[in-house]
C-alpha positions as CSV (number, residue, x, y, z in Angstrom):
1,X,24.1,-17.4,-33.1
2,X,23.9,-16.4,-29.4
3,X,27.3,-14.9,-28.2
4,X,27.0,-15.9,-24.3
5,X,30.1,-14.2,-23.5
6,X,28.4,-11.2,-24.6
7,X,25.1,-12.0,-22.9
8,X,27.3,-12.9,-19.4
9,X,28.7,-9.5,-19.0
10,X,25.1,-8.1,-19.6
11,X,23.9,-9.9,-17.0
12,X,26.4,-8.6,-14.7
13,X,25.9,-5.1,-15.7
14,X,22.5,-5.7,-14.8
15,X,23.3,-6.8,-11.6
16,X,26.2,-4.2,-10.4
17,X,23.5,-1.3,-11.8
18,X,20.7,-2.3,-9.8
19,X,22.0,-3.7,-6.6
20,X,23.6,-0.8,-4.5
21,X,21.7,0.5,-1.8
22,X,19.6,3.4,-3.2
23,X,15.5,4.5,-3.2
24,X,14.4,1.6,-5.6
25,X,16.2,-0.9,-3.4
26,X,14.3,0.5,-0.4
27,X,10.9,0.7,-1.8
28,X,11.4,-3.0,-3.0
29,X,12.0,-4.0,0.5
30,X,9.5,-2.1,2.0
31,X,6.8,-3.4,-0.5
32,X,8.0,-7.3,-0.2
33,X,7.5,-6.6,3.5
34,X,4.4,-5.5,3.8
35,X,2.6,-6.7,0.5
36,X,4.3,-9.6,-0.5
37,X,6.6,-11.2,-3.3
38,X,4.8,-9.5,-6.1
39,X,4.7,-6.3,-4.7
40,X,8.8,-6.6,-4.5
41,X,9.1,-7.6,-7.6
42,X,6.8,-5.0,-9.4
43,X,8.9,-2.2,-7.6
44,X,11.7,-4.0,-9.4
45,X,10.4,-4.3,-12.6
46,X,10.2,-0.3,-13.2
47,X,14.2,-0.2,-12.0
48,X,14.5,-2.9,-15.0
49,X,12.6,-0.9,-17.8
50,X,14.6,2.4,-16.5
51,X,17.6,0.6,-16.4
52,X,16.8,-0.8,-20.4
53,X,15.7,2.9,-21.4
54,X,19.5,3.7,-20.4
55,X,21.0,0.9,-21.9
56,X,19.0,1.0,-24.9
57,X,20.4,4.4,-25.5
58,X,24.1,3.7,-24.8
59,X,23.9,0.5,-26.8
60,X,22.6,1.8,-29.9
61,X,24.7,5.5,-29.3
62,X,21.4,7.4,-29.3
63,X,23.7,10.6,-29.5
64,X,21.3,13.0,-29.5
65,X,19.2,11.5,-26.9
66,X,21.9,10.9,-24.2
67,X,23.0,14.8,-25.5
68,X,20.0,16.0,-24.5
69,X,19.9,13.7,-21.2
70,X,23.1,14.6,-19.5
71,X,22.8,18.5,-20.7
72,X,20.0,18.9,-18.9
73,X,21.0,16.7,-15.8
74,X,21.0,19.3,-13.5
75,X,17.0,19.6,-13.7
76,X,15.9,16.2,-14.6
77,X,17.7,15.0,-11.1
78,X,16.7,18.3,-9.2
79,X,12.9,16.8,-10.4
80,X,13.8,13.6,-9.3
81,X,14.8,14.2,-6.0
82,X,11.9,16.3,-5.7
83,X,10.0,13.1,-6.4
84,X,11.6,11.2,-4.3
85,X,10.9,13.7,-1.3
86,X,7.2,14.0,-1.6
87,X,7.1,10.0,-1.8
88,X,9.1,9.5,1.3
89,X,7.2,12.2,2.7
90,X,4.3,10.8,2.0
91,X,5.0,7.1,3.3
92,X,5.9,8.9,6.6
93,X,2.0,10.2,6.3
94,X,0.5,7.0,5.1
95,X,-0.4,4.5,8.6
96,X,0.0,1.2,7.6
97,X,-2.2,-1.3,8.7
98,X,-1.6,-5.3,8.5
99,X,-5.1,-6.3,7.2
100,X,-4.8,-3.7,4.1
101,X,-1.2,-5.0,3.6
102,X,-2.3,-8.1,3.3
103,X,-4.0,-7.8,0.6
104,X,-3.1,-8.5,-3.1
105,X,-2.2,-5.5,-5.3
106,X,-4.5,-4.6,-7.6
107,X,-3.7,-4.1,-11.8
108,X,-4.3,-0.6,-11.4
109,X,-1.5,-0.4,-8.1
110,X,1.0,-2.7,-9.5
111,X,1.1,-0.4,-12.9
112,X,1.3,2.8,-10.5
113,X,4.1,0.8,-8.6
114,X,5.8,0.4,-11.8
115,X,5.9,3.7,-12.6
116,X,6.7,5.3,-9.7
117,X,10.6,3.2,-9.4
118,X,10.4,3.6,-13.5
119,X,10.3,7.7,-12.5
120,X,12.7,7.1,-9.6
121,X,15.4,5.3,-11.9
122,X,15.1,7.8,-15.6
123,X,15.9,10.4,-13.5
124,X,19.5,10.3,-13.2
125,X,20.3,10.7,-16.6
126,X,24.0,10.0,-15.1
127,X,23.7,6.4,-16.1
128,X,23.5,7.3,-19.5
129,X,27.2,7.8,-19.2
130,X,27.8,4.9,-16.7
131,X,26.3,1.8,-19.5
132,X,28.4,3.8,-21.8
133,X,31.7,3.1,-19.6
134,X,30.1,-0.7,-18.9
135,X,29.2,-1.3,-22.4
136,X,32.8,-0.5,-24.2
137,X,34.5,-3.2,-21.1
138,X,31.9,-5.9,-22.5
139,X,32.9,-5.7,-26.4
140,X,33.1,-2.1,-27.2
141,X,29.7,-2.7,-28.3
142,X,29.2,1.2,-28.3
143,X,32.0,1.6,-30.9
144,X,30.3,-0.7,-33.8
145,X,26.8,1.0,-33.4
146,X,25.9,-0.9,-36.5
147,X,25.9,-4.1,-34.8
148,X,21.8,-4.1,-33.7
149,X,22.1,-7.7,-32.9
150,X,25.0,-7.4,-30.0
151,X,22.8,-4.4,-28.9
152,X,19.7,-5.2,-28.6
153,X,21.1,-8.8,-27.1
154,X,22.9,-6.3,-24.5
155,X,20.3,-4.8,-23.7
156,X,18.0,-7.3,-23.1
157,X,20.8,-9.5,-20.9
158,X,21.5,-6.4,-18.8
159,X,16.9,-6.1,-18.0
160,X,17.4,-9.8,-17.0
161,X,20.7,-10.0,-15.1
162,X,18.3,-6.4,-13.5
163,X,15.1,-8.9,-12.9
164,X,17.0,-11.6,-11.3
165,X,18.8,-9.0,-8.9
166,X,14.7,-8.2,-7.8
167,X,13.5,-11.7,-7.8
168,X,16.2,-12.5,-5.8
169,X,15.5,-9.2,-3.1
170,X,12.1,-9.6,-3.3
171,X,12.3,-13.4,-2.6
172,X,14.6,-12.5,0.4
173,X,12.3,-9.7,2.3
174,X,9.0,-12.5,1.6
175,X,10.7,-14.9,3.6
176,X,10.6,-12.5,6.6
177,X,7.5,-11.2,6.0
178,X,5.5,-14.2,8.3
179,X,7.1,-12.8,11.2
180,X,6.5,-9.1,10.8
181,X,4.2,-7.8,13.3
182,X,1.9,-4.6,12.7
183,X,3.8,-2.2,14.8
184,X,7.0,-3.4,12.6
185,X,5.5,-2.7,9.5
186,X,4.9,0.7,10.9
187,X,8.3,1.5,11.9
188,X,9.4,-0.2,8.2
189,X,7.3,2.1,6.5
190,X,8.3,5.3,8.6
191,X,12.0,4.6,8.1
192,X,12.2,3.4,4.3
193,X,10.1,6.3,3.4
194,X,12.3,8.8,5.8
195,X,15.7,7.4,3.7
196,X,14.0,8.0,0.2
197,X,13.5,11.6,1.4
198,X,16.3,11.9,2.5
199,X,18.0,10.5,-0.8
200,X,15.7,13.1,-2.6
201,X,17.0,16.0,-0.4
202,X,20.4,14.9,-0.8
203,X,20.1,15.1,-4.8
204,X,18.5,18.1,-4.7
205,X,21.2,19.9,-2.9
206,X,24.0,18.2,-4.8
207,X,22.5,20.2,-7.4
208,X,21.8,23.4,-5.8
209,X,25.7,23.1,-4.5
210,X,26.7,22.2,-8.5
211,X,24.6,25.4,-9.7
212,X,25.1,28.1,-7.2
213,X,28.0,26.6,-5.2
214,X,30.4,29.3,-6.1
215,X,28.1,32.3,-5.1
């Protein structure tokens, strides 16, 4: 029996996790912009499986793995803003041009889309700890770890109430794509890619200021 209170307040975790502002919400803009609906949406999907690796682990209290996650924080988010940094970095390099973003994404570019926001999600193993605090307000599902049917029904309610959030964004951002104009895209592309650097930089020094702050 499906306990829709239970799928409800996944869906809304989903939600409140994936829409702040933040590097996966710009890149799905940027890409629903310039490359269409799709393109959105596949920048979405990788938030989605990042965001069900995280909730898969505070759901079924994957002890060891979230140990392991939020012990070594401190690196895994100092690589991730490094990651973030050489992708905005390089969308300041990359010239757009409106034919080429025209055109349909290829198999190979939507999996590398994927990827890249699945990256750009995973590392903040913080989250870890933030589906743990959303998980015991929706049934203290993380307190009855024996219960595989509430979790894995958590889980998979939190990756849709995530999808819909980027269905919905990308569906937004395709509605003004029409009346985007070449030089726009340029200026889109230039800014979104200087605010995902600058997200990475900012991690990266939260961590350097963590580490070494009291020197």
């Amino acid at each position: 029996m499906i306990e829709w209170q239970l799928v409800f307040s996944g869906m809304l975790i989903g939600v409140a996790v994936s829409a702040p502002i933040g590097p996966v919400n710009i890149m799905c803009i940027q890409r629903s912009l310039k490359q269409g609906f799709g393109a959105g949406l596949f920048a979405g999907v990788g938030a989605v499986l990042g965001d069900g690796t995280f909730a898969a682990i505070a759901a079924f209290s994957l002890t060891s793995v979230s140990g392991f996650l939020i012990g070594n924080s401190h690196w895994i988010e100092a690589g991730g803003g490094l990651f973030l940094m050489g992708l905005g970095l390089r969308s300041l390099m990359v010239d757009p041009d409106r034919k080429s973003s025209l055109a349909a994404l290829s198999i190979k570019e939507n999996t590398t889309l994927v990827g890249t926001t699945y990256i750009m999600t995973v590392t903040n193993p913080a989250m870890v700890l933030g589906f743990i605090a959303f998980f015991g307000s929706a049934g203290g599902l993380v307190s009855f770890p024996e219960d595989y049917w509430q979790a894995s029904l958590l889980v998979a309610a939190v990756m849709t109430g995530g999808l819909l959030w980027w269905v919905f964004l990308a569906g937004i951002m395709h509605r003004f794509r029409s009346n985007i104009g070449a030089n726009a895209i340029v200026i889109i592309n230039r800014v979104s890619g200087c605010l995902i650097a600058l997200f990475g930089l900012g991690v990266v020094l939260s961590v350097l200021i963590a580490e070494y702050g009291q020197w």
